[in-house]
C-alpha positions as CSV (number, residue, x, y, z in Angstrom):
1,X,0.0,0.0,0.0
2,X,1.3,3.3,-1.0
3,X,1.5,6.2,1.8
4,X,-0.2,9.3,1.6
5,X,2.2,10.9,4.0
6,X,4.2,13.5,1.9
7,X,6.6,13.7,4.2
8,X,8.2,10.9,3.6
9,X,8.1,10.8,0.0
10,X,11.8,11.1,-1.1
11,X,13.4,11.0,-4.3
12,X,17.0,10.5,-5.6
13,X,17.6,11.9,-9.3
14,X,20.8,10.4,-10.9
15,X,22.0,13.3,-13.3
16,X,19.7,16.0,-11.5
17,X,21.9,18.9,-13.4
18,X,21.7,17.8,-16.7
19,X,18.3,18.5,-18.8
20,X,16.1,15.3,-18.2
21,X,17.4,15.0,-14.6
22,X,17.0,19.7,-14.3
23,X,13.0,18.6,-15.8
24,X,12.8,15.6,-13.4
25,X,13.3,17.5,-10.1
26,X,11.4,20.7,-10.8
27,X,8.5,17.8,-11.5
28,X,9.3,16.1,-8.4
29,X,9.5,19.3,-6.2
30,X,6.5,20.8,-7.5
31,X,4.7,17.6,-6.2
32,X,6.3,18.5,-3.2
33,X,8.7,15.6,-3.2
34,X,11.9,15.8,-1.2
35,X,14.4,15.6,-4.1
36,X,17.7,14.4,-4.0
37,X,20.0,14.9,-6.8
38,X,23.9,13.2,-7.6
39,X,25.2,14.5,-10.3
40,X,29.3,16.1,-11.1
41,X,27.9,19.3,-10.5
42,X,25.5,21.0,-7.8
43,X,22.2,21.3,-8.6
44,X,20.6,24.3,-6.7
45,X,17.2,23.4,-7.2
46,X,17.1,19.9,-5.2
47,X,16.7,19.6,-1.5
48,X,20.0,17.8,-1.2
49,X,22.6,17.7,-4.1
50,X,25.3,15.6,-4.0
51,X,28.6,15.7,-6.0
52,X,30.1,12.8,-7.0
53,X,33.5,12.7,-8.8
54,X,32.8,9.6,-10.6
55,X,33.4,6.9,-7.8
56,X,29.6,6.4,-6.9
57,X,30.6,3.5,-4.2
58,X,32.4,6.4,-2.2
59,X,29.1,8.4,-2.1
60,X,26.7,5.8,-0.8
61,X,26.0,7.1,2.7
62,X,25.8,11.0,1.3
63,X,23.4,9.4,-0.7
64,X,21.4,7.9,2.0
65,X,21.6,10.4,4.6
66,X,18.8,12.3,3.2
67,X,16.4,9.5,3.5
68,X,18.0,8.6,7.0
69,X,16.0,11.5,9.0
């Protein structure tokens, strides 16, 4: 069963800053989703970005965090 409790609707966007992931979490924020985005560069727009350098294993728990409060 889905929850209706928005609060805990998360959402990580791989690529937020480029222009599928940039139309992806203005949709997802605009639904009031908490968006996270992982991308090389920082995307502004997202609730949480996170830059990775190309190593994704490295970044798994700055990935999670978000989700983790």
């Amino acid at each position: 069963m889905l929850s209706t409790d928005t609060s805990s609707r998360i959402v990580l966007v791989v690529g937020g800053s480029g222009a599928l992931g940039r139309a992806c979490v203005s949709a997802f924020k605009a639904a009031d989703w908490t968006v996270v985005s992982a991308d090389r560069v920082e995307d502004k727009e997202a609730d949480h970005s996170v830059v990775v350098d190309g190593a994704w294993d490295s970044h798994v728990e700055q990935l999670a965090a978000p989700a983790a409060k």
